[in-house]
Each structure stands twice: as C-alpha cells, then as structure tokens.
PAZAPA-4460 file (N, C-alpha, C; in steps of 0.05 Angstrom, whole numbers, plus 32768, in hexadecimal, padded with zeros to 4 digits):
% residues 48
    n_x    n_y    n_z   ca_x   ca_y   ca_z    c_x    c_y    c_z   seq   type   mol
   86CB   8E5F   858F   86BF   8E4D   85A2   86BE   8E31   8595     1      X     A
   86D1   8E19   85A0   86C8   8E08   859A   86B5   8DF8   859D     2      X     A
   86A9   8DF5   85AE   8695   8DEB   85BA   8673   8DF4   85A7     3      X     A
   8674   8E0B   859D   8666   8E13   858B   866C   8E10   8570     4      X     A
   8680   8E09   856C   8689   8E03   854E   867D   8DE2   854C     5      X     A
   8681   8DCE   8558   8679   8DBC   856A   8655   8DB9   8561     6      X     A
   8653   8DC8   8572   8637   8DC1   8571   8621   8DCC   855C     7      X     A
   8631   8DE3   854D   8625   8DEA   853C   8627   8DDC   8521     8      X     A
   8641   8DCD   8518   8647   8DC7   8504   862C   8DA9   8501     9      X     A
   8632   8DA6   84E1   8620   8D93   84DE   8625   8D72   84DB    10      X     A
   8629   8D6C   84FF   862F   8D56   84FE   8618   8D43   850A    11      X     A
   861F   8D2D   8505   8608   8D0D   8501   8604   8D22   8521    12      X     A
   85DC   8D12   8522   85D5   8D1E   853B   85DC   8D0C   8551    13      X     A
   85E7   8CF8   854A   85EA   8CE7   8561   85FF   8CEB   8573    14      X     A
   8619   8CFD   8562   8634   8D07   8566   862E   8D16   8576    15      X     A
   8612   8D29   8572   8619   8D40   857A   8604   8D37   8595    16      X     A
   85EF   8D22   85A2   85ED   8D1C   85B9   85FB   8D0C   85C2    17      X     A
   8613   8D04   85B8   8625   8CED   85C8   863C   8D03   85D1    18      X     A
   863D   8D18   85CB   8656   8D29   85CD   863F   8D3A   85E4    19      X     A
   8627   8D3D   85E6   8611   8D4C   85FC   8619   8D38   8614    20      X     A
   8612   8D1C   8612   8612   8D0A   8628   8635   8D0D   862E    21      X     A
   8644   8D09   8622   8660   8D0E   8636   8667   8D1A   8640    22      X     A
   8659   8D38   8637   8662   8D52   8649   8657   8D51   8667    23      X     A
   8635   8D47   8664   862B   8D48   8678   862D   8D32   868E    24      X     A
   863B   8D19   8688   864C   8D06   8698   8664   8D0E   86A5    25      X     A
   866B   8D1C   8690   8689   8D31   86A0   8683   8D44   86B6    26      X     A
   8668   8D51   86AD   8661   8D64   86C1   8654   8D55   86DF    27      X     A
   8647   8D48   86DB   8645   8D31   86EF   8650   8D29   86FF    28      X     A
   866B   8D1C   86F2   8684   8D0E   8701   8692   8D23   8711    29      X     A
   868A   8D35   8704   86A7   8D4B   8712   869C   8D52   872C    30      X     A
   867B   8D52   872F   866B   8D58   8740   8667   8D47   875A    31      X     A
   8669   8D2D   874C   8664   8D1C   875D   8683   8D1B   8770    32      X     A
   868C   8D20   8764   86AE   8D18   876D   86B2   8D2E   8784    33      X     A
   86AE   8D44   877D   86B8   8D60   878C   869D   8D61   87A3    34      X     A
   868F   8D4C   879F   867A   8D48   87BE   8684   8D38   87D3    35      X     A
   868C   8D19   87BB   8696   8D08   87CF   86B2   8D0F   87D6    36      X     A
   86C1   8D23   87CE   86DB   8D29   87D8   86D4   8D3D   87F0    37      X     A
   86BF   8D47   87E9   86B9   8D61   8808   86B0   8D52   8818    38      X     A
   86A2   8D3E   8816   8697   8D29   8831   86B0   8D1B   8836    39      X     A
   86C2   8D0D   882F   86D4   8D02   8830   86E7   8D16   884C    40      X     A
   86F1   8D2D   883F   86FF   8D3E   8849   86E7   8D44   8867    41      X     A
   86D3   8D42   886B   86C5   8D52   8887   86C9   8D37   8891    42      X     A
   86CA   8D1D   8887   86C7   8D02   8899   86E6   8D08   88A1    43      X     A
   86FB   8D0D   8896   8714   8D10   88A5   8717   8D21   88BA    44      X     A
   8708   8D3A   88B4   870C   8D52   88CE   8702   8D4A   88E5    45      X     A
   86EA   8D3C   88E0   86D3   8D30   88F2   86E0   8D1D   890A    46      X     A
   86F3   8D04   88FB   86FC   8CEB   8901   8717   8CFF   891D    47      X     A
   8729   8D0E   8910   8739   8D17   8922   872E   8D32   8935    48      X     A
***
C-alpha cells in the first residue's frame, strides 16, 4: 500500500498534512464536478 507507506513513514508533518489537504481537494473537485456535470446534463434533457 502506498498510500500507507506514505503516511506512515517518518516524514516532516507538514508533508504529511499538505499531502492530507491535496487528497481531500481532489476528492472535492471530483465531487463538485460530477454534480455540476449531472445538473448540466438534466438542464439539456429539460431544454429539448
């Protein structure tokens, strides 16, 4: 598991919440995206 090798190893703590905060901006984005792409997609069904 890298992700556990990662977080277990003994790196500066700042690494290891700046590597926390990107994942959870990723998880975010992906979220926000795959909402405004499903609203997006019902305003087209809607429109025709």
């Amino acid at each position: 598991m890298i992700l556990l090798d990662v977080f277990s190893s003994p790196i500066a703590p700042g690494a290891q919440t700046f590597l926390l905060i990107v994942c959870i901006l990723i998880g975010l984005g992906a979220g926000i995206s795959a909402v405004d792409a499903r609203s997006t997609f019902k305003g087209k069904k809607s429109d025709h």
